[in-house]
N, C-alpha and C positions, 0 to 999 in steps of 0.2 A: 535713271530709268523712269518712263513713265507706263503710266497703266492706258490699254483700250479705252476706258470708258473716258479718256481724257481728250481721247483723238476722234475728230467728228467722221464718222463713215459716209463716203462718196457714194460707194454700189456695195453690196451687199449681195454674197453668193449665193445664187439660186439653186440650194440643196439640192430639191426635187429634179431640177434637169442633169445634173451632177450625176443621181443615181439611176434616173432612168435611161442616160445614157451608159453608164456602165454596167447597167444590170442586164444590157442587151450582151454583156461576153461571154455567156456562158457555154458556149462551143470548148472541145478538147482543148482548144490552144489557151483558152481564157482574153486575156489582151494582151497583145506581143507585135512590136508593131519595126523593132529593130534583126538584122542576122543575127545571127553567134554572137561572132566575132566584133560587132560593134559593141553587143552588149557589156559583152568582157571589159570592151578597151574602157567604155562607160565608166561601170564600176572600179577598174582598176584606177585609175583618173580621179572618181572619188574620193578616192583612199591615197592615192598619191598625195592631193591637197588636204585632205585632212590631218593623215600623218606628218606635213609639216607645220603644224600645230600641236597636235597629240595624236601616235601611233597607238591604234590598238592594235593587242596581245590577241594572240590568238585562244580563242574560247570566250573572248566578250562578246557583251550581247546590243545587237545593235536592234533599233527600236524603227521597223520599215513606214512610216506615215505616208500613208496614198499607196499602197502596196500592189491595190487590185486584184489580178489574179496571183501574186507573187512571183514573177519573173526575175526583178532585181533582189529580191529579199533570197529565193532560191541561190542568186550567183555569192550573195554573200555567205551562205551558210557552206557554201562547196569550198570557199573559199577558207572555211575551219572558224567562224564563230556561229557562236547562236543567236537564232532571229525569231522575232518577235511583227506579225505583219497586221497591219491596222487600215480600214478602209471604211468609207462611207457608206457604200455598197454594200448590201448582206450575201444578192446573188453574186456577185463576182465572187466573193471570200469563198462561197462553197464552191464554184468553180475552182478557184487555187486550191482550197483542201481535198479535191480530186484526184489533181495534179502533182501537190506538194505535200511532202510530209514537217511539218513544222504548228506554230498556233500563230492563228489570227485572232482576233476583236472585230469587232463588228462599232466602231466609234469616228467619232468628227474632231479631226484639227485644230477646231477652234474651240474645243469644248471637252479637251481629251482625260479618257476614263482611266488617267492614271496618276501615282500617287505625287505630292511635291518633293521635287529631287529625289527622282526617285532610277533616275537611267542615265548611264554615263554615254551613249551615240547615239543620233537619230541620224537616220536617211530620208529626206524627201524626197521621194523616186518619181520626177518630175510633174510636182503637182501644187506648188508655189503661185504657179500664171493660172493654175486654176480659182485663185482665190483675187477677185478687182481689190478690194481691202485685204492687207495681209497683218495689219497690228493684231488681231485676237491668236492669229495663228505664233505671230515672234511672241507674244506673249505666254500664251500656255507652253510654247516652250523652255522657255526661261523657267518658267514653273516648275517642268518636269523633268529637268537637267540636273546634276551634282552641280555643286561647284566645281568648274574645270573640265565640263561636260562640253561637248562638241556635238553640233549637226553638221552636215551634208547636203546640198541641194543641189540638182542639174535641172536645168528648165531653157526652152526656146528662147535664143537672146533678141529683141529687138531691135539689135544696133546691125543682126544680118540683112541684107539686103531681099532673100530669100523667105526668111521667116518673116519679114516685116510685108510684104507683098502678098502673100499666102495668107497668113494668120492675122496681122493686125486689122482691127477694124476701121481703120485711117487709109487701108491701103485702095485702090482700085478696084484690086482684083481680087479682095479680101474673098476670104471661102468658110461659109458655114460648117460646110460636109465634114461628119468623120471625126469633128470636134463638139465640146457644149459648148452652152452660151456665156458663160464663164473664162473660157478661154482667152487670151490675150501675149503673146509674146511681151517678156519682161528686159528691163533695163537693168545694168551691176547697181547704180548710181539709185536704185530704185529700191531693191532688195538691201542693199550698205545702209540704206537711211531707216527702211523702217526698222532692221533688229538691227541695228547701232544704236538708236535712240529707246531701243527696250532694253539694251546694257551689254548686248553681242558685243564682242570685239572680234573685227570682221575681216576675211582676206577671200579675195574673187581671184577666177581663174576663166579658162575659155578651152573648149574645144569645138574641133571641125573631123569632116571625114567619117561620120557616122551615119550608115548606108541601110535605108527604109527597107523594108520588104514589102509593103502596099501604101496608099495613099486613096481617100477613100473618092477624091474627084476621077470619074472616068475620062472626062476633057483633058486633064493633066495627068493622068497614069502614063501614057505615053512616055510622057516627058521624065519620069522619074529617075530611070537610070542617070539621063543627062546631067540631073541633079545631084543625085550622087558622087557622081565623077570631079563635076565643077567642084561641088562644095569639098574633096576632098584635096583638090588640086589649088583655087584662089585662096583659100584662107589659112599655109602652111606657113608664108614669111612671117616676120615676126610685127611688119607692119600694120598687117591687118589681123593679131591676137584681137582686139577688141571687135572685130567683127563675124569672129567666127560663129558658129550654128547655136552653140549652144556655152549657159553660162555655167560654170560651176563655184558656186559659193558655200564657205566654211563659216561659223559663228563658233566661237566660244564664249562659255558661260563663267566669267573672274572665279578662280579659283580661292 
Protein backbone atom coordinates (compact mmCIF):
# COMPACT_ATOMS: atom_id res chain seq x y z
CA UNK A 1 0.00 0.00 0.00
CA UNK A 2 1.33 3.29 -0.50
CA UNK A 3 0.19 6.73 0.93
CA UNK A 4 -1.28 10.05 -1.29
CA UNK A 5 1.42 12.20 -0.46
CA UNK A 6 3.73 9.56 -2.25
CA UNK A 7 1.69 9.82 -5.51
CA UNK A 8 2.34 13.27 -7.52
CA UNK A 9 -1.33 14.86 -8.21
CA UNK A 10 -1.97 15.73 -12.02
CA UNK A 11 -5.50 17.85 -11.46
CA UNK A 12 -6.73 18.50 -8.46
CA UNK A 13 -10.76 18.88 -7.57
CA UNK A 14 -12.16 22.00 -7.87
CA UNK A 15 -14.38 21.88 -4.53
CA UNK A 16 -15.99 25.13 -5.11
CA UNK A 17 -17.50 24.26 -8.53
CA UNK A 18 -18.35 20.80 -7.09
CA UNK A 19 -20.60 22.62 -4.46
CA UNK A 20 -21.81 25.31 -6.33
CA UNK A 21 -23.13 23.16 -8.71
CA UNK A 22 -24.88 20.82 -6.32
CA UNK A 23 -25.99 23.39 -4.26
CA UNK A 24 -28.18 24.54 -7.04
CA UNK A 25 -30.62 21.01 -6.19
CA UNK A 26 -32.38 22.26 -3.83
CA UNK A 27 -35.92 21.87 -5.48
CA UNK A 28 -38.41 18.87 -3.91
CA UNK A 29 -36.77 16.28 -6.02
CA UNK A 30 -33.13 17.21 -4.66
CA UNK A 31 -30.88 15.50 -7.69
CA UNK A 32 -32.55 12.52 -9.26
CA UNK A 33 -31.44 12.24 -12.63
CA UNK A 34 -32.38 8.25 -13.20
CA UNK A 35 -36.53 6.42 -13.20
CA UNK A 36 -37.46 4.07 -10.55
CA UNK A 37 -36.79 1.35 -11.97
CA UNK A 38 -33.27 1.95 -13.16
CA UNK A 39 -32.42 3.23 -9.91
CA UNK A 40 -33.49 -0.12 -8.21
CA UNK A 41 -31.81 -2.16 -10.85
CA UNK A 42 -28.64 0.25 -9.86
CA UNK A 43 -28.43 -0.57 -6.44
CA UNK A 44 -29.52 -4.00 -6.69
CA UNK A 45 -26.33 -4.55 -9.07
CA UNK A 46 -24.30 -2.92 -6.35
CA UNK A 47 -25.04 -5.31 -4.01
CA UNK A 48 -25.16 -8.06 -6.32
CA UNK A 49 -21.26 -7.51 -6.76
CA UNK A 50 -20.58 -6.76 -3.66
CA UNK A 51 -22.22 -9.68 -2.12
CA UNK A 52 -19.82 -11.79 -4.07
CA UNK A 53 -17.29 -10.65 -2.07
CA UNK A 54 -18.94 -10.01 1.25
CA UNK A 55 -22.82 -10.04 1.74
CA UNK A 56 -24.30 -7.76 4.09
CA UNK A 57 -26.87 -8.77 6.64
CA UNK A 58 -29.51 -6.99 6.87
CA UNK A 59 -29.53 -4.02 9.45
CA UNK A 60 -25.74 -3.12 8.42
CA UNK A 61 -24.96 0.12 7.94
CA UNK A 62 -23.66 1.18 4.82
CA UNK A 63 -21.74 4.56 4.72
CA UNK A 64 -23.45 6.74 1.26
CA UNK A 65 -20.18 9.09 0.07
CA UNK A 66 -21.46 11.64 -2.59
CA UNK A 67 -24.91 11.05 -1.42
CA UNK A 68 -26.44 14.55 -2.38
CA UNK A 69 -29.76 14.59 -1.92
CA UNK A 70 -29.98 10.93 -0.76
CA UNK A 71 -31.63 9.06 -3.51
CA UNK A 72 -29.44 6.00 -3.58
CA UNK A 73 -28.75 6.13 0.17
CA UNK A 74 -32.89 6.20 0.66
CA UNK A 75 -32.97 2.73 -1.84
CA UNK A 76 -30.55 1.26 0.50
CA UNK A 77 -32.23 1.93 3.77
CA UNK A 78 -35.84 0.55 1.96
CA UNK A 79 -33.88 -2.13 1.23
CA UNK A 80 -33.57 -3.01 5.34
CA UNK A 81 -30.07 -1.46 6.37
CA UNK A 82 -29.02 1.68 7.88
CA UNK A 83 -27.58 4.63 6.15
CA UNK A 84 -25.37 6.79 7.02
CA UNK A 85 -25.28 9.98 3.83
CA UNK A 86 -22.26 12.23 3.47
CA UNK A 87 -21.77 14.96 0.83
CA UNK A 88 -19.70 18.03 0.07
CA UNK A 89 -22.65 20.14 -0.47
CA UNK A 90 -24.41 21.42 2.77
CA UNK A 91 -27.42 22.74 0.51
CA UNK A 92 -28.17 19.56 -1.10
CA UNK A 93 -27.96 17.61 2.45
CA UNK A 94 -30.70 19.85 3.77
CA UNK A 95 -32.57 19.18 0.67
CA UNK A 96 -32.25 15.34 1.22
CA UNK A 97 -33.20 15.80 5.03
CA UNK A 98 -36.55 17.39 3.60
CA UNK A 99 -37.07 14.45 1.72
CA UNK A 100 -35.41 11.67 3.68
CA UNK A 101 -35.69 10.66 6.99
CA UNK A 102 -32.17 9.17 7.91
CA UNK A 103 -28.43 11.37 9.05
CA UNK A 104 -26.29 13.09 6.76
CA UNK A 105 -22.72 14.84 7.40
CA UNK A 106 -21.83 17.58 5.84
CA UNK A 107 -17.88 16.24 4.72
CA UNK A 108 -15.26 15.73 1.88
CA UNK A 109 -14.00 12.31 0.47
CA UNK A 110 -10.78 12.95 0.53
CA UNK A 111 -10.55 14.35 3.79
CA UNK A 112 -13.41 12.13 5.47
CA UNK A 113 -14.78 13.14 9.32
CA UNK A 114 -14.58 9.70 10.33
CA UNK A 115 -13.06 7.50 12.65
CA UNK A 116 -10.06 4.79 11.35
CA UNK A 117 -11.79 1.50 10.84
CA UNK A 118 -14.29 2.59 11.75
CA UNK A 119 -17.24 1.22 9.00
CA UNK A 120 -17.71 -2.04 7.54
CA UNK A 121 -19.63 -0.70 3.67
CA UNK A 122 -19.33 2.40 1.68
CA UNK A 123 -21.37 3.19 -1.37
CA UNK A 124 -20.04 5.69 -3.84
CA UNK A 125 -23.14 6.78 -5.41
CA UNK A 126 -21.45 7.67 -8.60
CA UNK A 127 -19.11 10.23 -7.76
CA UNK A 128 -15.48 8.59 -8.29
CA UNK A 129 -15.24 10.61 -12.18
CA UNK A 130 -16.01 13.38 -10.07
CA UNK A 131 -12.60 13.37 -8.56
CA UNK A 132 -9.40 13.82 -11.83
CA UNK A 133 -6.97 12.37 -8.94
CA UNK A 134 -8.62 9.62 -6.88
CA UNK A 135 -5.55 8.35 -4.56
CA UNK A 136 -6.64 10.77 -1.31
CA UNK A 137 -10.13 9.44 -1.80
CA UNK A 138 -8.82 5.21 -2.11
CA UNK A 139 -6.90 6.21 0.65
CA UNK A 140 -9.03 7.68 3.39
CA UNK A 141 -11.00 4.86 2.52
CA UNK A 142 -8.62 2.24 3.41
CA UNK A 143 -8.63 4.28 6.54
CA UNK A 144 -12.03 4.07 7.36
CA UNK A 145 -12.71 0.45 6.49
CA UNK A 146 -12.45 -2.64 9.17
CA UNK A 147 -10.44 -4.97 8.13
CA UNK A 148 -12.55 -7.03 5.55
CA UNK A 149 -14.63 -3.87 4.85
CA UNK A 150 -15.99 -3.34 1.39
CA UNK A 151 -16.86 -0.32 -0.88
CA UNK A 152 -19.15 -0.04 -3.93
CA UNK A 153 -18.82 2.38 -6.65
CA UNK A 154 -21.04 2.84 -10.13
CA UNK A 155 -19.72 5.71 -12.23
CA UNK A 156 -19.90 6.56 -16.34
CA UNK A 157 -17.62 4.11 -17.99
CA UNK A 158 -15.25 5.45 -20.64
CA UNK A 159 -14.84 2.57 -22.59
CA UNK A 160 -18.89 3.53 -23.77
CA UNK A 161 -18.99 4.92 -27.00
CA UNK A 162 -21.88 7.28 -25.67
CA UNK A 163 -20.40 8.32 -22.44
CA UNK A 164 -17.14 8.87 -24.06
CA UNK A 165 -18.70 11.46 -26.82
CA UNK A 166 -21.07 13.31 -24.35
CA UNK A 167 -18.93 13.44 -21.34
CA UNK A 168 -15.16 13.06 -22.10
CA UNK A 169 -13.25 16.01 -22.72
CA UNK A 170 -11.35 14.37 -25.72
CA UNK A 171 -14.47 13.87 -27.25
CA UNK A 172 -15.90 16.29 -30.13
CA UNK A 173 -18.94 16.73 -29.05
CA UNK A 174 -17.92 16.85 -25.44
CA UNK A 175 -20.70 18.72 -23.28
CA UNK A 176 -20.19 20.98 -20.46
CA UNK A 177 -24.13 21.44 -19.52
CA UNK A 178 -25.72 19.63 -16.58
CA UNK A 179 -22.29 18.47 -15.25
CA UNK A 180 -19.07 20.24 -13.21
CA UNK A 181 -15.86 20.74 -14.24
CA UNK A 182 -14.61 17.94 -12.48
CA UNK A 183 -16.43 15.46 -14.35
CA UNK A 184 -14.71 13.05 -16.58
CA UNK A 185 -16.16 9.41 -17.65
CA UNK A 186 -13.72 6.76 -16.02
CA UNK A 187 -11.92 3.62 -17.08
CA UNK A 188 -12.05 -0.21 -14.94
CA UNK A 189 -8.25 -0.43 -15.65
CA UNK A 190 -8.06 3.25 -14.05
CA UNK A 191 -10.17 2.75 -10.76
CA UNK A 192 -8.12 -1.36 -10.37
CA UNK A 193 -4.93 0.66 -10.20
CA UNK A 194 -5.42 3.51 -8.02
CA UNK A 195 -7.13 1.34 -4.99
CA UNK A 196 -5.13 -1.77 -5.82
CA UNK A 197 -2.05 -0.08 -5.35
CA UNK A 198 -3.67 1.59 -1.87
CA UNK A 199 -4.12 -2.27 -0.77
CA UNK A 200 -7.88 -2.85 -2.33
CA UNK A 201 -8.28 -6.09 -3.63
CA UNK A 202 -10.38 -5.38 -6.46
CA UNK A 203 -13.18 -6.98 -8.85
CA UNK A 204 -15.20 -4.66 -11.70
CA UNK A 205 -18.35 -5.29 -13.15
CA UNK A 206 -20.40 -3.31 -15.96
CA UNK A 207 -23.92 -2.40 -16.57
CA UNK A 208 -26.09 -0.99 -19.43
CA UNK A 209 -29.99 -0.14 -19.81
CA UNK A 210 -30.26 2.55 -17.30
CA UNK A 211 -32.92 4.90 -18.53
CA UNK A 212 -32.35 9.08 -17.74
CA UNK A 213 -35.22 11.03 -17.00
CA UNK A 214 -33.66 14.47 -18.34
CA UNK A 215 -30.37 15.43 -19.70
CA UNK A 216 -29.59 18.99 -19.30
CA UNK A 217 -28.45 19.69 -23.35
CA UNK A 218 -31.64 20.97 -24.99
CA UNK A 219 -29.81 20.22 -28.61
CA UNK A 220 -29.77 16.59 -27.46
CA UNK A 221 -32.94 16.06 -25.20
CA UNK A 222 -34.48 15.05 -28.23
CA UNK A 223 -32.35 12.55 -28.77
CA UNK A 224 -32.60 10.94 -25.30
CA UNK A 225 -35.24 8.41 -25.50
CA UNK A 226 -33.18 7.03 -28.60
CA UNK A 227 -30.48 6.69 -26.06
CA UNK A 228 -32.09 4.94 -23.82
CA UNK A 229 -33.35 2.31 -26.01
CA UNK A 230 -29.79 1.84 -27.95
CA UNK A 231 -28.00 1.67 -24.78
CA UNK A 232 -30.42 -0.83 -23.47
CA UNK A 233 -30.41 -2.97 -26.48
CA UNK A 234 -26.23 -2.74 -28.07
CA UNK A 235 -24.68 -3.38 -24.78
CA UNK A 236 -26.63 -6.86 -23.59
CA UNK A 237 -24.16 -9.55 -25.52
CA UNK A 238 -21.61 -10.49 -23.50
CA UNK A 239 -19.16 -9.23 -26.01
CA UNK A 240 -19.68 -5.89 -25.45
CA UNK A 241 -19.65 -6.31 -21.03
CA UNK A 242 -16.76 -4.02 -21.33
CA UNK A 243 -18.53 -1.37 -22.94
CA UNK A 244 -21.54 -0.95 -21.33
CA UNK A 245 -22.74 2.63 -19.80
CA UNK A 246 -21.70 2.32 -16.65
CA UNK A 247 -18.87 0.61 -14.44
CA UNK A 248 -19.37 -1.05 -11.26
CA UNK A 249 -16.54 -1.71 -9.03
CA UNK A 250 -16.02 -3.61 -5.59
CA UNK A 251 -12.71 -2.99 -3.31
CA UNK A 252 -12.02 -4.92 -0.31
CA UNK A 253 -10.03 -3.94 2.45
CA UNK A 254 -7.45 -7.57 3.74
CA UNK A 255 -9.11 -8.81 6.41
Amino acid sequence: MVSAKMVSSHSVQDKKAEIEFFDSFTGPQGYDVFDAESKNRLVDKCLKVLSSVRKPEEGTIFTDLGCGSGVFTDILKQKGFRVLGLDLSHKILEAGKRIHDFDFVNGDVEFLPLKDSSIDFIMFSGMLHHLPDKDLCAEEAFRVLKPGGVFVAFDPNKQNPFMWLYRDISSPLHSQKGVTKNECPISAAEVEAVFGRHGFKMKIDYLSGLHYKAIASSLLRPLLPLYNMLDAIIFTSKFMRKRRSFIITVGQKPG
